[in-house]
C-alpha positions as CSV (number, residue, x, y, z in Angstrom):
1,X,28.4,22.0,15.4
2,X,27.5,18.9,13.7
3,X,23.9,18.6,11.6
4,X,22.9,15.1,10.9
5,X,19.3,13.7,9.3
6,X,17.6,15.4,7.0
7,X,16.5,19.0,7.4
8,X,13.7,19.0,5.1
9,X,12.2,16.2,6.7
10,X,12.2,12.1,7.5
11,X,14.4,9.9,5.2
12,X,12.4,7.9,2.8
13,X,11.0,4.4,4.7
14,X,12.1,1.2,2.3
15,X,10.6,-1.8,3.2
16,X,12.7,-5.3,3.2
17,X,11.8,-7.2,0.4
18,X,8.4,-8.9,0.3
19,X,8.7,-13.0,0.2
20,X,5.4,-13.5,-1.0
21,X,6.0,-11.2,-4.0
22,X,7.9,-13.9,-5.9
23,X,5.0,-16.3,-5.4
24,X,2.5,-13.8,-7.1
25,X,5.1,-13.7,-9.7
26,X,5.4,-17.1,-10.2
27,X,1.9,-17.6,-10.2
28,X,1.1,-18.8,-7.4
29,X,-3.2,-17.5,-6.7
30,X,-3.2,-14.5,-4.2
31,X,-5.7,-16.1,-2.1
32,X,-3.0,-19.0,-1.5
33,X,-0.1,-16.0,-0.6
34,X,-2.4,-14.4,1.9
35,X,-3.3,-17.2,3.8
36,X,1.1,-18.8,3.5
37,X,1.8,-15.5,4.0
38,X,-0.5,-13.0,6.1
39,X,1.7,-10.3,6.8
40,X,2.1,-9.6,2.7
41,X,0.6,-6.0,2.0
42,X,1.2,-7.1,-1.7
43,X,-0.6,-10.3,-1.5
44,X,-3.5,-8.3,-0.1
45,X,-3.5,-5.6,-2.5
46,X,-3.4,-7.9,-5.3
47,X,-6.7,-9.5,-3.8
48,X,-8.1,-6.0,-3.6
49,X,-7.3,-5.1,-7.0
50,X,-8.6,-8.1,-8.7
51,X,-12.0,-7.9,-6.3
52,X,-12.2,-4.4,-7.4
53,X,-11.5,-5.0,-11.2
54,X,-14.4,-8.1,-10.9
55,X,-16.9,-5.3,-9.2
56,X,-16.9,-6.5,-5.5
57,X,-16.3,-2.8,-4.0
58,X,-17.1,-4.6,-0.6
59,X,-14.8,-7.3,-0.7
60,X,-12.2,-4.9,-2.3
61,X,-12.4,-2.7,0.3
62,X,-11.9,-5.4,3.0
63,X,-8.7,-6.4,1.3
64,X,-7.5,-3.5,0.9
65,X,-7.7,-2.1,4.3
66,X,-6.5,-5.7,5.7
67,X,-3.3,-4.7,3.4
68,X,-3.1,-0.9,4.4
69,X,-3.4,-2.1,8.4
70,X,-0.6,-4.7,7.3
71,X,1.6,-2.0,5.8
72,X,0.7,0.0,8.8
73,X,2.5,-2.5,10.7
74,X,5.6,-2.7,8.5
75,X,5.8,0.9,8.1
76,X,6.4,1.0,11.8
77,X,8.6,-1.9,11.8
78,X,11.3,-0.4,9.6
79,X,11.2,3.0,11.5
80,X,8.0,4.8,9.9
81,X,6.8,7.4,12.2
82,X,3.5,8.0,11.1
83,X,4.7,10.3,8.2
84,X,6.8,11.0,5.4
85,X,8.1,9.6,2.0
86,X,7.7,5.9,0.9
87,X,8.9,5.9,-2.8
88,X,6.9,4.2,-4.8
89,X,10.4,3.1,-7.1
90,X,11.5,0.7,-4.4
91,X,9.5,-2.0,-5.4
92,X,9.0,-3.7,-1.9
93,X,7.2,-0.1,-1.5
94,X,4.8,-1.5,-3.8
95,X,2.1,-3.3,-1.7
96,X,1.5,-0.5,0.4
97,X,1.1,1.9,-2.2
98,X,-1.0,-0.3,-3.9
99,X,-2.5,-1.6,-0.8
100,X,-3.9,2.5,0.0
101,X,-4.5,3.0,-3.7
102,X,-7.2,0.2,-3.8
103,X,-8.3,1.2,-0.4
104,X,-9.0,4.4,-1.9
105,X,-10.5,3.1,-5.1
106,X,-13.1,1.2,-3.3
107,X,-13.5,3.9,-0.5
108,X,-14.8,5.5,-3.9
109,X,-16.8,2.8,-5.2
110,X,-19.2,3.0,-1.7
111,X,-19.5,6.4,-1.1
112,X,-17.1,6.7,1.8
113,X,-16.0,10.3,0.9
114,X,-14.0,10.8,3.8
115,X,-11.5,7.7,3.6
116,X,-11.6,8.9,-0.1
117,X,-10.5,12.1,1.1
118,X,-8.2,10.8,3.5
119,X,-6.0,7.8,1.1
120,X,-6.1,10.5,-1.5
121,X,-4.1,12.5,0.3
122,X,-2.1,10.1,1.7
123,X,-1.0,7.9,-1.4
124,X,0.3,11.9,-2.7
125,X,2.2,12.6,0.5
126,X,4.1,9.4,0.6
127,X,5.1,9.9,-3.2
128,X,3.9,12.0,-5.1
129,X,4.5,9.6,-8.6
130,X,2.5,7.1,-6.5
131,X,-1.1,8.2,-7.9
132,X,-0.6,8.5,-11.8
133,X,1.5,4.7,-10.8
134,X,-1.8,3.5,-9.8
135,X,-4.1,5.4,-12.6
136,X,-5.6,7.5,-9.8
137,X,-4.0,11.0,-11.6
């Protein structure tokens, strides 16, 4: 008899590589990325951190759960099943990570204890390095 997979659970989901990531590094303004490029969790999350940052915890949270719903989507796409890891050291990772960690950081800033509760969780059981990544532990 043959095992195959992983016993302990799900292989790690790594995302393809995000185009819009080397316009954000090049400079290119986040606003521009997200409307070229709407599909880019990292173009939202950079939008949410920088609304955040500035102290729009409304806007930030829109962003960021445009970005989370995004990485939802691309999650699924590369065989996500609604659970385990997504390491946050493959970069392309990144977005969502930092998609649900600003979704949880404005979540925070208005009171929503719940989604708090919820991204908390979440951002540790995808990776566990992924909070103290994103100052969050």
């Amino acid at each position: 008899m043959t095992l195959h997979g992983n016993l302990l659970g799900p292989e790690p989901t790594l995302l393809p590589v995000d185009p819009a990531a080397a316009l954000l590094d090049g400079g290119v303004d986040a606003a521009e990325v997200a409307a070229a490029h709407p599909t880019s969790s990292i173009a939202w999350a950079v939008l949410a951190e920088r609304a955040l940052a500035d102290g729009h915890a409304v806007t930030g949270y829109a962003y960021a759960r445009t970005g989370y719903h995004r990485s939802l989507d691309q999650l699924r796409r590369n065989g996500w099943k609604g659970f385990g890891p997504v390491p946050w050291s493959h970069v392309p990772n990144q977005g969502f990570l930092r998609a649900l960690g600003a979704l949880h950081k404005a979540a925070v800033a208005i009171g929503e204890t719940d989604e708090a509760e919820r991204t908390a969780t979440f951002l540790a059981d995808s990776d566990p390095a992924a909070p103290a990544a994103l100052g969050l532990g």
